[in-house]
PyMOL Python script that loads the backbone (N, CA, C, O; Angstrom):
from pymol import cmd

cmd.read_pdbstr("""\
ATOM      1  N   UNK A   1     -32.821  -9.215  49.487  1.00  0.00           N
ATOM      2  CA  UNK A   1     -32.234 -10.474  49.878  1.00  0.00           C
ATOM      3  C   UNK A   1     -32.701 -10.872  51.261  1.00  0.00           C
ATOM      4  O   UNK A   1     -32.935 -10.029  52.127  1.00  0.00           O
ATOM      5  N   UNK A   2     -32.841 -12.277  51.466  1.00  0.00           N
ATOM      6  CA  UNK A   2     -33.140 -12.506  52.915  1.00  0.00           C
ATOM      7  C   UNK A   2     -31.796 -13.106  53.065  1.00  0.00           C
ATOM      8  O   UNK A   2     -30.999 -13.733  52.367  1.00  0.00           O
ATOM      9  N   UNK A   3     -31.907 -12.530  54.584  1.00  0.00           N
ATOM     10  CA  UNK A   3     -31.096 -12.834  55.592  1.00  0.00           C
ATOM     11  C   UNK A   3     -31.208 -13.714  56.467  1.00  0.00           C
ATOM     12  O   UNK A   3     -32.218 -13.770  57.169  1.00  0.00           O
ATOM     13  N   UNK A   4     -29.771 -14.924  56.646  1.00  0.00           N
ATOM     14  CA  UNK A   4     -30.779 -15.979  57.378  1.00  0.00           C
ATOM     15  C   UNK A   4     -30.624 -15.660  59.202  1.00  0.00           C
ATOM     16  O   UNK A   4     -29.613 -15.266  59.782  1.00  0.00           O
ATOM     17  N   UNK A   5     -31.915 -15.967  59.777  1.00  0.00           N
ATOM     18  CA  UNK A   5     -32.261 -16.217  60.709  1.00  0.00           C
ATOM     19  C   UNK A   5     -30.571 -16.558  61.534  1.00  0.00           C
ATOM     20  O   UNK A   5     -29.691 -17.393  61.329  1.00  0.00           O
ATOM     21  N   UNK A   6     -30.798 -15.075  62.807  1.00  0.00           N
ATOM     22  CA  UNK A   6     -29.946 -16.193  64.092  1.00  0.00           C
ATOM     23  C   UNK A   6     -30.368 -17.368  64.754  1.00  0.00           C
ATOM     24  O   UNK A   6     -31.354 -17.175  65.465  1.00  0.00           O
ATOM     25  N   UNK A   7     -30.005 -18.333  64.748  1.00  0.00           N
ATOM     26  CA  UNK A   7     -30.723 -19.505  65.756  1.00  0.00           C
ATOM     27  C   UNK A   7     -30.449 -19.105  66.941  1.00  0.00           C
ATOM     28  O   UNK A   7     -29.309 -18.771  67.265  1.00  0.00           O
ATOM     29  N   UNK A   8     -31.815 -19.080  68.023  1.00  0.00           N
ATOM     30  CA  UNK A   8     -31.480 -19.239  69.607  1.00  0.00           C
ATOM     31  C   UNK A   8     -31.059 -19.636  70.301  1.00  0.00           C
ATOM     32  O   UNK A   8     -30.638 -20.729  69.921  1.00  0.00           O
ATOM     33  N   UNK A   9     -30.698 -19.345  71.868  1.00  0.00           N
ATOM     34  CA  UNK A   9     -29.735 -20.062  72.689  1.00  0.00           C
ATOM     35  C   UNK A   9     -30.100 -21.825  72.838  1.00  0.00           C
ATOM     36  O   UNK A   9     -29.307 -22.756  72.975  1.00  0.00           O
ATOM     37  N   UNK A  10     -31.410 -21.840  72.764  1.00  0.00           N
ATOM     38  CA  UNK A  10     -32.159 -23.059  72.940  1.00  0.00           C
ATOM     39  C   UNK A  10     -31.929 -23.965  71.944  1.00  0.00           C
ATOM     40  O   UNK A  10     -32.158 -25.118  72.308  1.00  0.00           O
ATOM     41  N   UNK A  11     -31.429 -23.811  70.432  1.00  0.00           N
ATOM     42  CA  UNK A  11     -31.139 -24.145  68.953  1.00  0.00           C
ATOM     43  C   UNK A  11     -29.818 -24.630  69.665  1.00  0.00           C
ATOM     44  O   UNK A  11     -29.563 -25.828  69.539  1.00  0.00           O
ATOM     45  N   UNK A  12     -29.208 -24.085  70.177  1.00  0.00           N
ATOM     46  CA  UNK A  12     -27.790 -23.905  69.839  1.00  0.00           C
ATOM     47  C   UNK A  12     -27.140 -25.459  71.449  1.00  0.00           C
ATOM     48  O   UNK A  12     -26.456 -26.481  71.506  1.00  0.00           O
ATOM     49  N   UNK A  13     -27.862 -24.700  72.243  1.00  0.00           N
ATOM     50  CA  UNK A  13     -27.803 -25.674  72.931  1.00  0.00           C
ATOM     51  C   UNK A  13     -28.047 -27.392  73.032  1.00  0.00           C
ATOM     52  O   UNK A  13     -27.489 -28.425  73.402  1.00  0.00           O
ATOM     53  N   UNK A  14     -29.510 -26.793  72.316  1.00  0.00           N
ATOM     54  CA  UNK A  14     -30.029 -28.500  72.150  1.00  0.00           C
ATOM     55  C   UNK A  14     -29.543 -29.012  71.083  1.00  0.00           C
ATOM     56  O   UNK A  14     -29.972 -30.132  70.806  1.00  0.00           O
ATOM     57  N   UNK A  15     -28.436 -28.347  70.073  1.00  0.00           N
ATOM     58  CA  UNK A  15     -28.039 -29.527  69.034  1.00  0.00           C
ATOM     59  C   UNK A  15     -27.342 -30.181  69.467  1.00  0.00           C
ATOM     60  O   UNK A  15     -26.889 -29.919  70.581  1.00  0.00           O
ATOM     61  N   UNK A  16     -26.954 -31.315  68.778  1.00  0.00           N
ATOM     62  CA  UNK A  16     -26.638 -32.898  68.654  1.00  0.00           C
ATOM     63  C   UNK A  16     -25.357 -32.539  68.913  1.00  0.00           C
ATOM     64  O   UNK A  16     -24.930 -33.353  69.731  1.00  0.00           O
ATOM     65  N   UNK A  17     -24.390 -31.619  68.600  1.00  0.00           N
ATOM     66  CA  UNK A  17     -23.246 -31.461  68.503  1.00  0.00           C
ATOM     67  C   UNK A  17     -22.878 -30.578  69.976  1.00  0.00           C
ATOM     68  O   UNK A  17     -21.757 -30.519  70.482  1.00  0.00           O
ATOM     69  N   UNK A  18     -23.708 -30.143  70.326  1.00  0.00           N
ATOM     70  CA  UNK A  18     -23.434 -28.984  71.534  1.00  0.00           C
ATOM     71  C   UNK A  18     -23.649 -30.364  72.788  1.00  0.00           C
ATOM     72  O   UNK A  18     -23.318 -30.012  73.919  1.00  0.00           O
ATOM     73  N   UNK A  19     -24.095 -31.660  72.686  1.00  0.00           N
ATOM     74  CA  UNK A  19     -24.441 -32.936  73.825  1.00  0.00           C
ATOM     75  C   UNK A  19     -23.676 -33.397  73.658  1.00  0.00           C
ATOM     76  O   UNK A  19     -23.019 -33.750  74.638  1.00  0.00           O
ATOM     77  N   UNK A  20     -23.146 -33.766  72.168  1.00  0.00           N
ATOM     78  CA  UNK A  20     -21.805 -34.539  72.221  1.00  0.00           C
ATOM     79  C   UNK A  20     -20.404 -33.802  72.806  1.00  0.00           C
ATOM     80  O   UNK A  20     -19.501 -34.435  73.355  1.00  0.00           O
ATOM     81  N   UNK A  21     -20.394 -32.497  72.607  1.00  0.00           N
ATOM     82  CA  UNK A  21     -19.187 -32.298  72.735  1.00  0.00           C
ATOM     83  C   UNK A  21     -19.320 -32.027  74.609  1.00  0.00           C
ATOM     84  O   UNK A  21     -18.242 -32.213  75.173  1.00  0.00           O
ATOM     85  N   UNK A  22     -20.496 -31.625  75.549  1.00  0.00           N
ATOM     86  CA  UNK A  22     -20.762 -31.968  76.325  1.00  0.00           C
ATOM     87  C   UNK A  22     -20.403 -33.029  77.082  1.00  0.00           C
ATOM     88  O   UNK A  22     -19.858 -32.932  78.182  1.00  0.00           O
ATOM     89  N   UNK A  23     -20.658 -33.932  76.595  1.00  0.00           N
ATOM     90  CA  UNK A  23     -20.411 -36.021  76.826  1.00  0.00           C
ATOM     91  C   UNK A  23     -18.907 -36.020  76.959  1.00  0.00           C
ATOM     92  O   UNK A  23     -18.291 -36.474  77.923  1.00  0.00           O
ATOM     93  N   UNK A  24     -18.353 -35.426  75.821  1.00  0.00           N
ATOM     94  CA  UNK A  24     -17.031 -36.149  75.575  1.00  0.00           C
ATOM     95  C   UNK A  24     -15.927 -35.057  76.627  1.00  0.00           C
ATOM     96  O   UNK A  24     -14.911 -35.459  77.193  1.00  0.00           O
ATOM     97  N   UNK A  25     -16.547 -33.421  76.679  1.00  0.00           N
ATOM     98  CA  UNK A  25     -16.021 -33.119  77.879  1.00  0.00           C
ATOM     99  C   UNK A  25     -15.840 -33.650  79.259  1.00  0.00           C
ATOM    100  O   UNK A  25     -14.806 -33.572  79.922  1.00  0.00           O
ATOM    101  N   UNK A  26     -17.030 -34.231  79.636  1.00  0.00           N
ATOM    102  CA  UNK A  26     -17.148 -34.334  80.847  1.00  0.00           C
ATOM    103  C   UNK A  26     -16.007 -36.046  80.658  1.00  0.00           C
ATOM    104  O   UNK A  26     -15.182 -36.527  81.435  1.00  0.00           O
ATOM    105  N   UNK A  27     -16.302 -36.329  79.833  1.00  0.00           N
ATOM    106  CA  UNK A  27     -15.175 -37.820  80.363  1.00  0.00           C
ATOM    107  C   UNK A  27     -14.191 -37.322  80.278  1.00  0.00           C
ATOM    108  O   UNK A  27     -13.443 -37.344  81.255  1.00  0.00           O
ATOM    109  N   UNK A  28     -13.721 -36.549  78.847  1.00  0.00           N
ATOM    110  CA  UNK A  28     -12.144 -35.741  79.108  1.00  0.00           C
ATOM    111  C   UNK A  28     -11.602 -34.991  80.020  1.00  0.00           C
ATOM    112  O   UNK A  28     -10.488 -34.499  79.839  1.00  0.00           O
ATOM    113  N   UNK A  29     -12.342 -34.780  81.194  1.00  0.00           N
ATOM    114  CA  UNK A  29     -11.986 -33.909  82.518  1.00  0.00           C
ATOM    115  C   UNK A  29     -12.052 -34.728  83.659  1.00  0.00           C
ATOM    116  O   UNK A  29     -11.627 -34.253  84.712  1.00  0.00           O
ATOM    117  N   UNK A  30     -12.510 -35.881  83.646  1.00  0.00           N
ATOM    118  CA  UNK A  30     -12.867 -37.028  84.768  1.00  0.00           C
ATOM    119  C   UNK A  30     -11.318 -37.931  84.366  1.00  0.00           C
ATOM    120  O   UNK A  30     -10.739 -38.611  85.213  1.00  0.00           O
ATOM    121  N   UNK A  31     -10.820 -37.771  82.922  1.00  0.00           N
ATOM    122  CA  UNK A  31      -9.762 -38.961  82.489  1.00  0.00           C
ATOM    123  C   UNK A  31      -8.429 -37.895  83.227  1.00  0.00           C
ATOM    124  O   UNK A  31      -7.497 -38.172  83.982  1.00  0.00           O
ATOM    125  N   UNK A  32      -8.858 -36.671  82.623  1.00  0.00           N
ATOM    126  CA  UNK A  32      -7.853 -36.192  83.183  1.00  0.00           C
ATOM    127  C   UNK A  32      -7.245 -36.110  84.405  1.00  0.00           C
ATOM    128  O   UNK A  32      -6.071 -36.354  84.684  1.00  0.00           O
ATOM    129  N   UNK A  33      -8.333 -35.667  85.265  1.00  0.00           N
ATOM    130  CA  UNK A  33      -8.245 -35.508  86.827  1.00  0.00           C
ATOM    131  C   UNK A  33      -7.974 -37.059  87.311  1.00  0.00           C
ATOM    132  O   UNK A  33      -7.397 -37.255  88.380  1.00  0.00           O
ATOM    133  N   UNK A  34      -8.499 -38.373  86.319  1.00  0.00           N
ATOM    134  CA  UNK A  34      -7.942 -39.311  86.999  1.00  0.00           C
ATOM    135  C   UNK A  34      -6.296 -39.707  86.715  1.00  0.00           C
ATOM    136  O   UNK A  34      -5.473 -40.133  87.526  1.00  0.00           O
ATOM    137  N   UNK A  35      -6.134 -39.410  85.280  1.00  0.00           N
ATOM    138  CA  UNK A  35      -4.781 -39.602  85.253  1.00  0.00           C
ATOM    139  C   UNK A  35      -3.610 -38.438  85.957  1.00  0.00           C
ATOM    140  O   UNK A  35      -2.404 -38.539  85.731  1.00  0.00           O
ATOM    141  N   UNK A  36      -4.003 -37.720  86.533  1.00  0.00           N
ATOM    142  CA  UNK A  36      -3.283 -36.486  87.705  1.00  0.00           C
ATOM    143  C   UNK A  36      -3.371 -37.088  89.090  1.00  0.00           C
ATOM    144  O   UNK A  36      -2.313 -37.137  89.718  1.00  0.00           O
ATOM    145  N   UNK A  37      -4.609 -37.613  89.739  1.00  0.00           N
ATOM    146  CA  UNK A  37      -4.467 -37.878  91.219  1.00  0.00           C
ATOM    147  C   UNK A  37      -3.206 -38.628  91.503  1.00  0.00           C
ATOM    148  O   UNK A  37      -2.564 -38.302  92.502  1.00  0.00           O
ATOM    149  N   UNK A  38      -2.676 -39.832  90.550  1.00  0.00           N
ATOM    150  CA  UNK A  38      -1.924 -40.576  90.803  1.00  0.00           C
ATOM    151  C   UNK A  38      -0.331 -40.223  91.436  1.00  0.00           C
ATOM    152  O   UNK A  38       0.422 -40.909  92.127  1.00  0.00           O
ATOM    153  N   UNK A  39      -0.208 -38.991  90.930  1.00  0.00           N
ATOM    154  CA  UNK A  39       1.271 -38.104  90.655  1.00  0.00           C
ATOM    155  C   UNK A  39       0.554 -37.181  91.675  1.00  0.00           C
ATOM    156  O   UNK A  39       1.549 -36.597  92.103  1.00  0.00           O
ATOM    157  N   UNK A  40      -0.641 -36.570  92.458  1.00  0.00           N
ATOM    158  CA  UNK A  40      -1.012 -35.863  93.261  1.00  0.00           C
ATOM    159  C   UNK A  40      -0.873 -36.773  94.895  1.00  0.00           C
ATOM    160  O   UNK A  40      -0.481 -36.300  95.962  1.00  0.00           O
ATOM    161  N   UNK A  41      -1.382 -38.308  94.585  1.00  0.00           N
ATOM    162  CA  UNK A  41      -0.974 -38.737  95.815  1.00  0.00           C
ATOM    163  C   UNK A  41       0.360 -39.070  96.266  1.00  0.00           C
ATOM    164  O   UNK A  41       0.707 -38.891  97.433  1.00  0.00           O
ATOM    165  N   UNK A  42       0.929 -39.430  95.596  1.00  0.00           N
ATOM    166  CA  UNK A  42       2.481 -39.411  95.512  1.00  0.00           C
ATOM    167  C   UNK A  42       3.314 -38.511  96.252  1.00  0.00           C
ATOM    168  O   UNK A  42       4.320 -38.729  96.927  1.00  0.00           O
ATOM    169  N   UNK A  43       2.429 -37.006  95.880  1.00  0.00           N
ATOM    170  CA  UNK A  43       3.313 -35.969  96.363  1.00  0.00           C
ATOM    171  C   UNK A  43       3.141 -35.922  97.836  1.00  0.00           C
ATOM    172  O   UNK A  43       4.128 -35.759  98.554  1.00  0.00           O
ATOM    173  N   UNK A  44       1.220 -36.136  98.635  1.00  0.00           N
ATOM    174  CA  UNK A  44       0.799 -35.850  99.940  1.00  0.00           C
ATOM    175  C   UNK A  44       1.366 -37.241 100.530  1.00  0.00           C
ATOM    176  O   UNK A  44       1.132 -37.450 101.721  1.00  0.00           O
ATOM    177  N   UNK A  45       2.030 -38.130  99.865  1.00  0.00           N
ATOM    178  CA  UNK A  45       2.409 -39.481 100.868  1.00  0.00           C
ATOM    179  C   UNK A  45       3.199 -39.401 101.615  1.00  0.00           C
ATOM    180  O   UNK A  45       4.092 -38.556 101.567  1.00  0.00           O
ATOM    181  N   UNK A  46       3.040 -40.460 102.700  1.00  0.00           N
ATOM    182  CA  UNK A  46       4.055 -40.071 104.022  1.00  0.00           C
ATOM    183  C   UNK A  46       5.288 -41.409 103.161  1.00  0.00           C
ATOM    184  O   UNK A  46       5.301 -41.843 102.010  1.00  0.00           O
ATOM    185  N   UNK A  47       6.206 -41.712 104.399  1.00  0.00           N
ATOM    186  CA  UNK A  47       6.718 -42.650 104.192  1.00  0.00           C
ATOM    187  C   UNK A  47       6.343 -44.145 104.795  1.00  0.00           C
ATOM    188  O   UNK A  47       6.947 -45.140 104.394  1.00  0.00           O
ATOM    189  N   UNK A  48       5.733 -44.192 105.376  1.00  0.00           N
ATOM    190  CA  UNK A  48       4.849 -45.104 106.043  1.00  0.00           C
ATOM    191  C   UNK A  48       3.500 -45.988 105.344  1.00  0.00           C
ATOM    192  O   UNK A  48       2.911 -46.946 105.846  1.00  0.00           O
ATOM    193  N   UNK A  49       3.267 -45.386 104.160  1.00  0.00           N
ATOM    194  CA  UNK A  49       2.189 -45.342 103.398  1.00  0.00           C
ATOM    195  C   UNK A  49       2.556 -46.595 102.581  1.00  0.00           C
ATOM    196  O   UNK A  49       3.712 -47.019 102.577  1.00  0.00           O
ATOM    197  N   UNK A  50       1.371 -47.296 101.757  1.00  0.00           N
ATOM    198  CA  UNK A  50       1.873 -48.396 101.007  1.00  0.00           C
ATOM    199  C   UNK A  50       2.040 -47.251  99.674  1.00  0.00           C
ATOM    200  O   UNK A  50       1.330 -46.263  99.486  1.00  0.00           O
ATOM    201  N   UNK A  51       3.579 -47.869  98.558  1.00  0.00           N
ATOM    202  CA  UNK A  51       3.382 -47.596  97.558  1.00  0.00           C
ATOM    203  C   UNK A  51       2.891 -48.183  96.807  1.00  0.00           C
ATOM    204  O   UNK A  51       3.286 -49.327  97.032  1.00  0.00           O
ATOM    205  N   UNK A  52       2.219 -48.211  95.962  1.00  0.00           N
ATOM    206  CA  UNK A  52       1.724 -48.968  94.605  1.00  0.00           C
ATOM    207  C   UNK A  52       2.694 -49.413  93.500  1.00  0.00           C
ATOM    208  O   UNK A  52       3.767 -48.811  93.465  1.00  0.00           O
ATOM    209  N   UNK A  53       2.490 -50.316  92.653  1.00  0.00           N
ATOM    210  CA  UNK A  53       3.124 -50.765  92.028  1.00  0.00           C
ATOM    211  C   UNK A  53       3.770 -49.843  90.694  1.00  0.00           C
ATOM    212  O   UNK A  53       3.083 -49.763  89.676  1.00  0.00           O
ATOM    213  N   UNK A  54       4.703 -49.369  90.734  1.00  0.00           N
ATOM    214  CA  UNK A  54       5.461 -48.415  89.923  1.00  0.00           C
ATOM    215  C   UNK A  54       4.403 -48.734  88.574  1.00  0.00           C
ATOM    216  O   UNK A  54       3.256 -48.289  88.561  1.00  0.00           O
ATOM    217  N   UNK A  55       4.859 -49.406  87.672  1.00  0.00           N
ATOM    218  CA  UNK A  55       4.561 -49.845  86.341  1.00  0.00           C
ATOM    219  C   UNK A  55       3.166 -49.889  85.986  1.00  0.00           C
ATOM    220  O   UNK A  55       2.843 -49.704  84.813  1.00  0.00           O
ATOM    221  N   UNK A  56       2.143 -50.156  87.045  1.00  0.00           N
ATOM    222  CA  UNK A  56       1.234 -50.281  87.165  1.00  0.00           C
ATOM    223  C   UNK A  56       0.814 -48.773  87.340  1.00  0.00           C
ATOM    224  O   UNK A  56      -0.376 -48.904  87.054  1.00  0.00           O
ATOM    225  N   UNK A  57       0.930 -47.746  87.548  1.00  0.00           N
ATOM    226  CA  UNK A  57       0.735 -46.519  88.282  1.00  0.00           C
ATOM    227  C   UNK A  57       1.220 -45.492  86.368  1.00  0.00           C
ATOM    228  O   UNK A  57       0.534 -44.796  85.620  1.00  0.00           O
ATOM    229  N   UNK A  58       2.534 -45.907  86.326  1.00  0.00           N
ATOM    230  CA  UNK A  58       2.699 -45.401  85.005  1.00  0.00           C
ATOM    231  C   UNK A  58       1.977 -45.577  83.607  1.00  0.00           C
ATOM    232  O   UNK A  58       1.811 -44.685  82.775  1.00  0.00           O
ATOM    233  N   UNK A  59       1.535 -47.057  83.496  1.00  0.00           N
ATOM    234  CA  UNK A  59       0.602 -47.389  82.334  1.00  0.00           C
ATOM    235  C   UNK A  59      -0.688 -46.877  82.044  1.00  0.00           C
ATOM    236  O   UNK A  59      -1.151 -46.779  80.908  1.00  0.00           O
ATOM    237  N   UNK A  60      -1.508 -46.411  83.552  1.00  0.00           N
ATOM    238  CA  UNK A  60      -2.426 -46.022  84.024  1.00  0.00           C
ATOM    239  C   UNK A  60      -2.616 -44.900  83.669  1.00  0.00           C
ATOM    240  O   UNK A  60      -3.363 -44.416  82.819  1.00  0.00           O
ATOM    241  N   UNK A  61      -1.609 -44.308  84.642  1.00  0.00           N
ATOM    242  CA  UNK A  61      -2.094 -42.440  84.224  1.00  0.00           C
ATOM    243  C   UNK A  61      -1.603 -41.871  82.984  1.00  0.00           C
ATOM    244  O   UNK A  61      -2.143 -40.895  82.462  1.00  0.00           O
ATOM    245  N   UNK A  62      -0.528 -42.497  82.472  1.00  0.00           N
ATOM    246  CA  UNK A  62      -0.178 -42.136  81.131  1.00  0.00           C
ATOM    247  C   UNK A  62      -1.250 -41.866  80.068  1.00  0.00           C
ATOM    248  O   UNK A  62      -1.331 -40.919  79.285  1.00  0.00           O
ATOM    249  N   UNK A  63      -2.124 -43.018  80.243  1.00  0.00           N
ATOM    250  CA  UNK A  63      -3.395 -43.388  79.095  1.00  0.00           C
ATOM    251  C   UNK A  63      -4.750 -42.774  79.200  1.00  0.00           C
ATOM    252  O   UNK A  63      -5.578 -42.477  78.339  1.00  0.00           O
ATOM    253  N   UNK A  64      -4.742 -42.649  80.753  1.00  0.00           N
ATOM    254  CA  UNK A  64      -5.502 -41.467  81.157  1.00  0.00           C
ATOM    255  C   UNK A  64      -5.258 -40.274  80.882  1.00  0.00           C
ATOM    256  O   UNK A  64      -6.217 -39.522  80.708  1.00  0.00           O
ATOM    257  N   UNK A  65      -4.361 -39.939  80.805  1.00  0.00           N
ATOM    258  CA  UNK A  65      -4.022 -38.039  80.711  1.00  0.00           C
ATOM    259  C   UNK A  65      -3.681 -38.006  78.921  1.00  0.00           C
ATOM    260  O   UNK A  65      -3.572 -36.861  78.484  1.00  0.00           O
ATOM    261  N   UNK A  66      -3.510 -39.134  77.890  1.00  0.00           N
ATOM    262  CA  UNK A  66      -3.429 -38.877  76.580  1.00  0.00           C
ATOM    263  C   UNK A  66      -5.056 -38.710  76.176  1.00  0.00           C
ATOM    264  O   UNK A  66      -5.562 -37.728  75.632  1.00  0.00           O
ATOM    265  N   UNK A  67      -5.567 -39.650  76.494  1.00  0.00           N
ATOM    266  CA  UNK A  67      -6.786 -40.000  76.063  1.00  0.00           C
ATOM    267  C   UNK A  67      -7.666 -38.430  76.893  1.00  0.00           C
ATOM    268  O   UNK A  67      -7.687 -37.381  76.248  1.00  0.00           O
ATOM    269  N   UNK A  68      -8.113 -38.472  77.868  1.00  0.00           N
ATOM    270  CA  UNK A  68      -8.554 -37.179  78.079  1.00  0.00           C
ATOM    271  C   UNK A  68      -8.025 -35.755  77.510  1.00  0.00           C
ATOM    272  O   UNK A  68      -8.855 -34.933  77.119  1.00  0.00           O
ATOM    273  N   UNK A  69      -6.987 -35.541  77.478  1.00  0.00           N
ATOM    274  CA  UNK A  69      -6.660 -34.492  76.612  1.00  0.00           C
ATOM    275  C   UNK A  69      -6.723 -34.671  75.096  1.00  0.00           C
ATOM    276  O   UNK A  69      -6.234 -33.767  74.417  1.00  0.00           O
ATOM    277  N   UNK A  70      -7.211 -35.622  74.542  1.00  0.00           N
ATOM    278  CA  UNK A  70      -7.660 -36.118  73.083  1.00  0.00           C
ATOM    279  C   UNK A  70      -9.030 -34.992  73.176  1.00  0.00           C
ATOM    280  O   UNK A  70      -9.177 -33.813  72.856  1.00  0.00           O
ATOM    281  N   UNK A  71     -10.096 -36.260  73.916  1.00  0.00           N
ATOM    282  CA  UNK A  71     -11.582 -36.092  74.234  1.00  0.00           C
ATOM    283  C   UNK A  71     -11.595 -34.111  74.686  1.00  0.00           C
ATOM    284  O   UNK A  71     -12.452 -33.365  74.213  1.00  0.00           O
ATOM    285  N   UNK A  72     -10.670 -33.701  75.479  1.00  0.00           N
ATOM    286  CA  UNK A  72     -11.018 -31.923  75.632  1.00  0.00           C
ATOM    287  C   UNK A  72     -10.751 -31.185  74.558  1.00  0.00           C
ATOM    288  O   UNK A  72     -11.429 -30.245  74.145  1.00  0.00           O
ATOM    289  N   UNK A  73      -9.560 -31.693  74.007  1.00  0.00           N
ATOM    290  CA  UNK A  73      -9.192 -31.457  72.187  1.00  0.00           C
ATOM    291  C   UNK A  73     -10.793 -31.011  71.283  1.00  0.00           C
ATOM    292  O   UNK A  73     -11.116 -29.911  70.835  1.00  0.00           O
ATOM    293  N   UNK A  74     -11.707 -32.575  71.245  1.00  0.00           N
ATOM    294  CA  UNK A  74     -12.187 -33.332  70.408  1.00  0.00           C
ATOM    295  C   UNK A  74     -13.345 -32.544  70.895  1.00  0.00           C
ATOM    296  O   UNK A  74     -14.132 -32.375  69.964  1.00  0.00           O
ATOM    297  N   UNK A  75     -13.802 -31.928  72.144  1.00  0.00           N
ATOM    298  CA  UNK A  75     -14.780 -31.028  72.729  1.00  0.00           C
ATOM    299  C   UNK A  75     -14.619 -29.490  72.388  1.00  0.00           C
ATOM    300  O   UNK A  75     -15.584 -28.732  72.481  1.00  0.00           O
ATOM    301  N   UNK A  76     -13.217 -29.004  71.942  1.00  0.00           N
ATOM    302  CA  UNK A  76     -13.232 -27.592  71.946  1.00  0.00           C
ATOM    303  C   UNK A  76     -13.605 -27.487  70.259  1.00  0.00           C
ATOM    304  O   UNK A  76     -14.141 -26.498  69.760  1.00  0.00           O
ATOM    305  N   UNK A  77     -13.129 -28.951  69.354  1.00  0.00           N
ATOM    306  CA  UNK A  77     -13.719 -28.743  67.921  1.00  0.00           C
ATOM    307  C   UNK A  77     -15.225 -28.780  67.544  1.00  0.00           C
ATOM    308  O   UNK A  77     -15.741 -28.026  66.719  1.00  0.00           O
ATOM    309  N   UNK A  78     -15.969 -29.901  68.357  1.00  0.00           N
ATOM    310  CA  UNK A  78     -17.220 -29.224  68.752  1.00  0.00           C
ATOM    311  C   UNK A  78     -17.675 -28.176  69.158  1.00  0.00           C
ATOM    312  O   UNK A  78     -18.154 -27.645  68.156  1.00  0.00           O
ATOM    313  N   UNK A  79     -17.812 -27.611  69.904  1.00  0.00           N
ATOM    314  CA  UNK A  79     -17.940 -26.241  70.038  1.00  0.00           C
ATOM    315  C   UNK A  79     -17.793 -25.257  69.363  1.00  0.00           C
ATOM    316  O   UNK A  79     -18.535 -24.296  69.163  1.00  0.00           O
ATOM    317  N   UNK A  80     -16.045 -25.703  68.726  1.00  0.00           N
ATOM    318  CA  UNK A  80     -15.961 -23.963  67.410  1.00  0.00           C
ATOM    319  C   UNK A  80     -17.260 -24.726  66.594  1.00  0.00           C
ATOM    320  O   UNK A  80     -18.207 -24.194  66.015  1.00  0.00           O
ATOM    321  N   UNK A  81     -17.025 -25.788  66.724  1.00  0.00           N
ATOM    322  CA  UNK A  81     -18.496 -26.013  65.186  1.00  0.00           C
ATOM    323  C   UNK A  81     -19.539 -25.756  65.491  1.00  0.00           C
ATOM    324  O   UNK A  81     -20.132 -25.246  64.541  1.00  0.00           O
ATOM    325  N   UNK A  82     -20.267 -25.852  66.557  1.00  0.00           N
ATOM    326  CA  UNK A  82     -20.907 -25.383  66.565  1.00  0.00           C
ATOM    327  C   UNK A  82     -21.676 -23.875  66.592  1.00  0.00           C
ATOM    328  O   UNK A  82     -22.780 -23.451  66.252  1.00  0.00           O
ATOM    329  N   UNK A  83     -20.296 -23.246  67.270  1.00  0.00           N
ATOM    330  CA  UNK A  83     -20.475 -21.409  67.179  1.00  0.00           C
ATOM    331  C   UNK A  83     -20.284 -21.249  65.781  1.00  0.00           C
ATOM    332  O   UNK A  83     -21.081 -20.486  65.237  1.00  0.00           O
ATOM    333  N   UNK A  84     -19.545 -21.706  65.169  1.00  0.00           N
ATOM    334  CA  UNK A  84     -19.110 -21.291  63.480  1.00  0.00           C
ATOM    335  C   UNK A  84     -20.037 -21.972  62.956  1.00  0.00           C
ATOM    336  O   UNK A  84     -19.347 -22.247  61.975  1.00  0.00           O
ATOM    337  N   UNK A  85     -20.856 -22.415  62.772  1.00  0.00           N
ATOM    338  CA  UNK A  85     -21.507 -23.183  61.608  1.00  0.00           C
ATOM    339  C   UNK A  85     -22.891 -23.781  62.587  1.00  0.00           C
ATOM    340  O   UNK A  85     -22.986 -24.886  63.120  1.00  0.00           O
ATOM    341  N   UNK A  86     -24.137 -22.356  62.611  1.00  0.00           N
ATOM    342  CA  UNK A  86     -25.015 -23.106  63.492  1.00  0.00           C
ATOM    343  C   UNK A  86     -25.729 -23.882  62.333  1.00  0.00           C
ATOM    344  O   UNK A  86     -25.434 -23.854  61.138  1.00  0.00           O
ATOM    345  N   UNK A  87     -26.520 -24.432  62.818  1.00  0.00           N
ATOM    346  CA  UNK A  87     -27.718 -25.750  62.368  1.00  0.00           C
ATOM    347  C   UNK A  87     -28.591 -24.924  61.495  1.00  0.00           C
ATOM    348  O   UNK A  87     -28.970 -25.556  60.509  1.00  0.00           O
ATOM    349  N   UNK A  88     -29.040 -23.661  61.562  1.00  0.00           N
ATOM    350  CA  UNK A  88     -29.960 -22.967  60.602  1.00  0.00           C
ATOM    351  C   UNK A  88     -29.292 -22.906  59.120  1.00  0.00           C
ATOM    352  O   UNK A  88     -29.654 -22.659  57.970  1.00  0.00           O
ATOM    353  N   UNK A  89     -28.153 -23.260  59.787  1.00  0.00           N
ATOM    354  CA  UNK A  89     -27.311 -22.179  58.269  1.00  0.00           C
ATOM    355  C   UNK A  89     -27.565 -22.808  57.323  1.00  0.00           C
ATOM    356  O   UNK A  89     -27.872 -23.850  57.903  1.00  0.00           O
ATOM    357  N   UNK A  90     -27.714 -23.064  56.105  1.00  0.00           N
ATOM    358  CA  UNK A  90     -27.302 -23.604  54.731  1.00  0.00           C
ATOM    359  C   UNK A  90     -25.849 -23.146  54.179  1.00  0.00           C
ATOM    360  O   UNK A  90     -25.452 -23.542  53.083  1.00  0.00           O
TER     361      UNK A  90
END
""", "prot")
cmd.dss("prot")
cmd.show_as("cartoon", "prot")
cmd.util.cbc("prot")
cmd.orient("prot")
């Protein structure tokens, strides 16, 4: 019987699925960290400081921190797919 072929680090890397889930990390960690600063400046503010508009501040980071933790979700299922099921396989 043949046995199929391991694909290389270079296979594994350069597939289509190992860039996408790449892509969609890096925005899911930029959405995240943006929907956190908001509740991070909050905490270092003096009282002297302008606040921002409540409602405006909540709509914001809310949608930021769902949506990025979607996209890191949507990056770790890439990845198992790609370790579980390389591109050589049939």
């Amino acid at each position: 019987m043949n046995t199929p072929e391991k694909p290389s680090r270079w296979a594994l890397l350069f597939d289509i699925r190992s860039i996408i889930a790449a892509l969609l990390g890096v925005y899911g960690v930029v959405l995240l960290v943006a929907g956190l600063a908001p509740g991070l400046a909050r905490v270092g503010a003096g009282a002297a400081t302008h606040s921002p508009d409540r409602a405006d501040l909540a709509a914001g980071s809310g949608a930021n921190l769902w949506v990025g933790g979607i996209l890191v979700l949507i990056t770790l299922v890439f990845a198992a797919w790609v370790v579980l099921r390389p591109a050589g396989r049939a």
